[in-house]
Wavefront OBJ file of the C-alpha trace (Angstrom):
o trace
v 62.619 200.760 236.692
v 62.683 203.097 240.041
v 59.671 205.808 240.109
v 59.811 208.876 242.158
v 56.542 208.802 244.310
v 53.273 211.336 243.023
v 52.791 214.638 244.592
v 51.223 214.502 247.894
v 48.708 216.659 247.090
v 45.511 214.931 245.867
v 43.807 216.082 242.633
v 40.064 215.811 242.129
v 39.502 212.268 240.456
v 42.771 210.727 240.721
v 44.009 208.121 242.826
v 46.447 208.495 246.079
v 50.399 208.371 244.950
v 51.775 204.804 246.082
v 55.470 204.880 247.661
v 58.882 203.569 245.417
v 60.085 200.499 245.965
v 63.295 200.018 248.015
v 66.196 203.476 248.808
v 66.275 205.868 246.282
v 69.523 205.502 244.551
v 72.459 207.995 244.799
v 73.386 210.670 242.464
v 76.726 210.563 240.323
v 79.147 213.647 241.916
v 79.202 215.166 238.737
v 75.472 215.461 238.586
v 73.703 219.262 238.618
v 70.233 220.519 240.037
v 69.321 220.717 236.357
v 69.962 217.176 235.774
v 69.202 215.157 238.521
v 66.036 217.272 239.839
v 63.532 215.295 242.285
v 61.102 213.953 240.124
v 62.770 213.036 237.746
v 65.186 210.086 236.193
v 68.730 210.126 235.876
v 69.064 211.570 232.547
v 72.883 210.379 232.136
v 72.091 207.005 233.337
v 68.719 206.473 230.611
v 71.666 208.009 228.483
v 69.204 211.261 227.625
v 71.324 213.195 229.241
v 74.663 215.275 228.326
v 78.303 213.468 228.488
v 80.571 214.221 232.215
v 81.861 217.547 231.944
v 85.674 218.102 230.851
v 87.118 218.649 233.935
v 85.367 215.271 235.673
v 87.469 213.962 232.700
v 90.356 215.406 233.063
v 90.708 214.415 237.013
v 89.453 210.875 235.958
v 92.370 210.556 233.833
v 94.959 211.963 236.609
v 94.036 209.618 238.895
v 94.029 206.748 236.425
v 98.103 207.732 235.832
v 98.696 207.815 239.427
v 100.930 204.964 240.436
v 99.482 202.696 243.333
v 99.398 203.417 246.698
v 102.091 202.006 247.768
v 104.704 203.554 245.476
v 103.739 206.719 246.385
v 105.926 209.407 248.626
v 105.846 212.732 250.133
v 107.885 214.999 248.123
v 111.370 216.327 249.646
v 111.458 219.010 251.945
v 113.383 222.360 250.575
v 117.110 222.438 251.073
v 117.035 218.388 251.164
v 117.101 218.112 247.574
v 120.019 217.687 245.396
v 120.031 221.353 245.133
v 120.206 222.380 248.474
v 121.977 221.863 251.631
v 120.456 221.207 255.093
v 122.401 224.480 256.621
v 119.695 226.598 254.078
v 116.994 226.134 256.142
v 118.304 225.005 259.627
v 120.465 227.615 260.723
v 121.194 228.557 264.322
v 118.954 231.525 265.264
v 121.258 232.545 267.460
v 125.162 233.123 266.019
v 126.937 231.495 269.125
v 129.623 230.602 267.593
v 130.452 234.442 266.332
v 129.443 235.426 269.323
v 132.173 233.156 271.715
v 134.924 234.300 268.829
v 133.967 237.614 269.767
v 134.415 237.401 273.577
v 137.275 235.611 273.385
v 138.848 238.380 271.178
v 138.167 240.509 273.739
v 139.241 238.923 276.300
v 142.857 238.642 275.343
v 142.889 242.037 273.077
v 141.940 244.009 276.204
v 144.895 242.999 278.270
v 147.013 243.443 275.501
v 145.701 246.967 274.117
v 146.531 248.321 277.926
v 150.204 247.700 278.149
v 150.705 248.674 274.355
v 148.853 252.040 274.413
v 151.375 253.242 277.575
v 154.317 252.346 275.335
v 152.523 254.054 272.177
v 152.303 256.973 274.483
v 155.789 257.403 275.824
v 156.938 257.385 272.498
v 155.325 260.355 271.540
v 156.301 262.169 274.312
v 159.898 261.096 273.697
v 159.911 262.855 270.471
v 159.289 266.880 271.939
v 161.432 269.017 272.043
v 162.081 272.201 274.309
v 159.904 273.053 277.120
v 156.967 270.232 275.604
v 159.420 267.916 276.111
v 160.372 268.393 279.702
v 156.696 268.975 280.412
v 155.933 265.597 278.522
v 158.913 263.870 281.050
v 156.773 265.017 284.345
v 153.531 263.913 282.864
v 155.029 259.957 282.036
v 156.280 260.106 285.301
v 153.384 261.394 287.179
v 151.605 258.378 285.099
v 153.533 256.107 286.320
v 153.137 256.664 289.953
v 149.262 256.852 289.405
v 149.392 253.440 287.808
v 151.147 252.202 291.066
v 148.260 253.421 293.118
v 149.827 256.919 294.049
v 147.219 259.413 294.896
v 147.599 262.412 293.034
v 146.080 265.829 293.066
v 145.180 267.951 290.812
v 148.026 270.825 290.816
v 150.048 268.707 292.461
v 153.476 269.895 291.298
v 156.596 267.749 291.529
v 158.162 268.589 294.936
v 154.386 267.869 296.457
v 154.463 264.423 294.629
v 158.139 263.928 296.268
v 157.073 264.726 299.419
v 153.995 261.872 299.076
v 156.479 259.225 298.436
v 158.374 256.910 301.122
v 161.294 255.221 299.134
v 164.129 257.209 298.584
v 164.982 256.082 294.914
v 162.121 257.240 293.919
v 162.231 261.024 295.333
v 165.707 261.563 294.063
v 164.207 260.860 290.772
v 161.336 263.516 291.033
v 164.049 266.062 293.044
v 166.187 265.606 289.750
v 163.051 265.977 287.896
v 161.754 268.983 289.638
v 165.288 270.738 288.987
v 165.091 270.687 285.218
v 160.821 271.512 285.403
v 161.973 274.630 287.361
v 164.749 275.596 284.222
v 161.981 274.797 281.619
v 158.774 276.806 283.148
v 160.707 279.378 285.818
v 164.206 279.940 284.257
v 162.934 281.991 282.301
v 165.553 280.718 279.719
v 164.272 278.343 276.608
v 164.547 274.745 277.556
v 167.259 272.737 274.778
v 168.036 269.465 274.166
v 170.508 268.842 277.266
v 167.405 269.933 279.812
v 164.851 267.120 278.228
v 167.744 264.248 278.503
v 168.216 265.595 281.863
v 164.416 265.121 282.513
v 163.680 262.033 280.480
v 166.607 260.202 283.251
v 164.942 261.328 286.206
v 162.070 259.504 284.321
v 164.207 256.028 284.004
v 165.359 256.630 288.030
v 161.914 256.617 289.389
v 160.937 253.724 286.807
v 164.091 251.505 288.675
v 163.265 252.496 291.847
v 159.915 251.155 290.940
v 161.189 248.362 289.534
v 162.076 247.319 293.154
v 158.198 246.496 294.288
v 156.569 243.181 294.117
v 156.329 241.721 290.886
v 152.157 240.885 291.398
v 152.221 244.963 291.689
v 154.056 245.620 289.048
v 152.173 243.495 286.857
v 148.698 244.909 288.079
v 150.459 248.991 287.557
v 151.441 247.236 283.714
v 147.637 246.633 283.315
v 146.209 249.498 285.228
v 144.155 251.607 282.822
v 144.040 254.249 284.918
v 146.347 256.617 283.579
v 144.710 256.426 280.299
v 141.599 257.675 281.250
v 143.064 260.887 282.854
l 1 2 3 4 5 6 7 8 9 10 11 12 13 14 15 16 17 18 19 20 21 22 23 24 25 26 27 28 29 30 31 32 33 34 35 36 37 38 39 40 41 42 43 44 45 46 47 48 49 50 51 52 53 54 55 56 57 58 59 60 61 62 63 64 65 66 67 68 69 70 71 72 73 74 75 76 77 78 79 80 81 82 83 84 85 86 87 88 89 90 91 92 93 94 95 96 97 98 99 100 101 102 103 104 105 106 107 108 109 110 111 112 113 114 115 116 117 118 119 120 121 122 123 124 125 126 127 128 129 130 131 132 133 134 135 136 137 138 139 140 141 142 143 144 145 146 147 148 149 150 151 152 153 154 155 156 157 158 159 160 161 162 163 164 165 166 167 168 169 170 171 172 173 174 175 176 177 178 179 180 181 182 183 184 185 186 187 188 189 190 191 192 193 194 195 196 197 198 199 200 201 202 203 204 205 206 207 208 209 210 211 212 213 214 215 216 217 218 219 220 221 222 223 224 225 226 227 228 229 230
């Protein structure tokens, strides 16, 4: 049987307190200040003392089921599982893929949208009538020059945009043009269907004497945005 050793202090009378023989032993995990106080014996282990508490049951029994060592595995990660997929949780942060659709979209919408918004826009102007309509003949035509890197004025009128221009197909066009502007705006008389034919083929004469240019020129005036922005 171990003893604690005696109080160091000395009482009248008594003798000195010898040491214990050999370490004194460990207490259980379980065990509480109450219990296993210096001084005294391990209650639990005389059996004087109370039963392990519930929960040092409780985990004794857990780790009694646990399989052995060996068998045991680290649970799956989320989105690894049979109810998950791998794209759940390891996504791009970056959408790179939307992002290339997108510029690629661009790119070949762009070129396309220039070309298709000049033809949306003659049409329109092809459907007035009167004194709109001839107007609307001088304004596709000064357009078209400006595409073809023209420089024109503001209040430039039609004879002043003849007189900027070298080839000769082309000024007979805006002469013609001019002529039937003059009848619309100067006449005084009401501009009628016969005057905007009249205007809308000086049109179609300066586009063929156009026509004539380079064909790397007349592709970069097809994609010139320049007259859109006016």
């Amino acid at each position: 049987m171990w003893h604690w050793p005696a109080s160091s202090a000395s009482r009248p009378g008594s003798r000195s307190a010898t040491a214990h023989r050999g370490p004194r032993p460990a207490a259980p995990r379980w065990c509480t200040t109450r219990t296993c106080s210096p001084g005294r014996r391990w209650r639990w282990a005389a059996g004087e003392g109370p039963a392990p508490t519930h929960l040092a049951q409780v985990t004794a029994q857990v780790r009694a089921d646990l399989p052995p060592p060996q068998q045991l595995s680290d649970p799956p990660l989320p989105g690894h599982g049979p109810g998950g997929s791998e794209e759940d949780t390891t996504g791009d942060p970056l959408p790179v893929r939307q992002i290339l659709l997108a510029l690629l979209t661009l790119i070949i919408a762009v070129p396309v949208a220039i070309p298709l918004a000049k033809a949306i826009r003659t049409a329109h102007r092809k459907r007035r009538g009167g004194t709109r309509g001839v107007v609307a003949a001088w304004w596709e035509a000064r357009d078209l020059l400006r595409a073809h890197g023209t420089p024109i004025t503001p209040g430039m009128t039609v004879r002043d945009l003849a007189t900027a221009i070298t080839r000769r197909s082309i000024v007979d066009g805006l002469l013609a043009l001019a002529y039937e502007v003059d009848i619309a705006l100067w006449s005084g008389f009401q501009a009628n269907d016969s005057t905007v034919v009249q205007a809308w083929a000086a049109v179609r004469g300066i586009r063929r004497g156009l026509a004539d240019r380079p064909l790397s020129k007349r592709i970069r005036a097809l994609f010139n945005p320049r007259s859109l922005l006016r």
